[in-house]
C-alpha positions in Angstrom: 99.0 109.8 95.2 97.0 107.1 93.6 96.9 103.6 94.1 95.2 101.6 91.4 94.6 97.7 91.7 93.3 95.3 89.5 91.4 92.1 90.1 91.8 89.3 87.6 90.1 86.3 87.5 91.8 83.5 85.4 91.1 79.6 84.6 94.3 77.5 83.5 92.5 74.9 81.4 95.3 73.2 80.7 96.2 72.5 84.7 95.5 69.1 86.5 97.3 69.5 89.5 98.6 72.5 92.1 101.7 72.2 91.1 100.8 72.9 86.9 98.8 75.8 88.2 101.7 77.3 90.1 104.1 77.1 87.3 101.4 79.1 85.0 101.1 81.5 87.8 104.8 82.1 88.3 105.4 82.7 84.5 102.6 85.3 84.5 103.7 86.6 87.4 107.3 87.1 86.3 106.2 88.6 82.7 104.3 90.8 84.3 106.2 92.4 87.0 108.9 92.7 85.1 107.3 94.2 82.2 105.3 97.4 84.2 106.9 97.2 87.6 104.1 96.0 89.6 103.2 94.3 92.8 100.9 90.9 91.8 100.2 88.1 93.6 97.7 85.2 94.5 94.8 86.3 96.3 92.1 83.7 96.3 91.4 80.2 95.0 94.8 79.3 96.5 93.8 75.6 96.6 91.6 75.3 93.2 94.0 73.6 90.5 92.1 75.4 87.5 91.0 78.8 88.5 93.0 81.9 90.3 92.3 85.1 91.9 95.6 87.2 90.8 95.7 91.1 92.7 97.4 93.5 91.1 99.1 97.1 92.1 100.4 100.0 91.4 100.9 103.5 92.8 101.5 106.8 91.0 100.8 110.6 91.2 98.3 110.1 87.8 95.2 108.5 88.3 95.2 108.4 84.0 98.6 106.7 83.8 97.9 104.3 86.5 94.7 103.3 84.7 96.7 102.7 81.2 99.5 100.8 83.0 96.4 98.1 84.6 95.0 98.0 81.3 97.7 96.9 79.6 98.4 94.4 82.5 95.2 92.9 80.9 96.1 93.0 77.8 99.3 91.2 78.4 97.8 88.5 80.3 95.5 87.8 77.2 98.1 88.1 74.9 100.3 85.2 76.8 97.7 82.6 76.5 98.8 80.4 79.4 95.1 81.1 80.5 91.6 82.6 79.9 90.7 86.0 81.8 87.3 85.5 83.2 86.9 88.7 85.4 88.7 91.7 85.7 87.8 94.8 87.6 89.9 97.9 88.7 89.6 100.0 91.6 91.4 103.6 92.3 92.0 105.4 95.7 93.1 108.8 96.2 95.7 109.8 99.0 95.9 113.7 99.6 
């Protein structure tokens, strides 16, 4: 088993309040759960109004397919342009 998660860092330039960033956040969040079947959610910067800390997850038996299915998790983020990607990193952990 492998459990692959991806950090993104994001900045919503167009947000001026808490309440602009969340809606950003939720459409992102929707697209991309629904889209590769995912667990993502808010991890840090919970009270900035411009910038967010998403986590991203995903377990398989592949460590290959896991790392495809992350990186077009990027991709689609960038492609949606409701923000900029700033940082991204991806980790992997093996379960025997």
């Amino acid at each position: 088993m492998v459990v692959g998660v991806l950090r993104l860092e994001i900045e919503i330039p167009e947000s001026d309040s808490l309440k602009a960033k969340r809606s950003v956040l939720n459409k992102l969040k929707t697209k991309v759960q629904n889209a590769f079947n995912v667990s993502i959610a808010e991890v840090g910067d919970n009270e900035v109004w411009n910038y967010a800390t998403l986590g991203v997850c995903m377990v398989s038996n592949q460590q290959q397919f896991t790392n495809q299915v992350l990186d077009k998790v990027v991709d689609l983020v960038e492609s949606m342009h409701l923000c900029v990607l700033v940082d991204s990193s991806m980790e992997f952990t093996h379960y025997d």
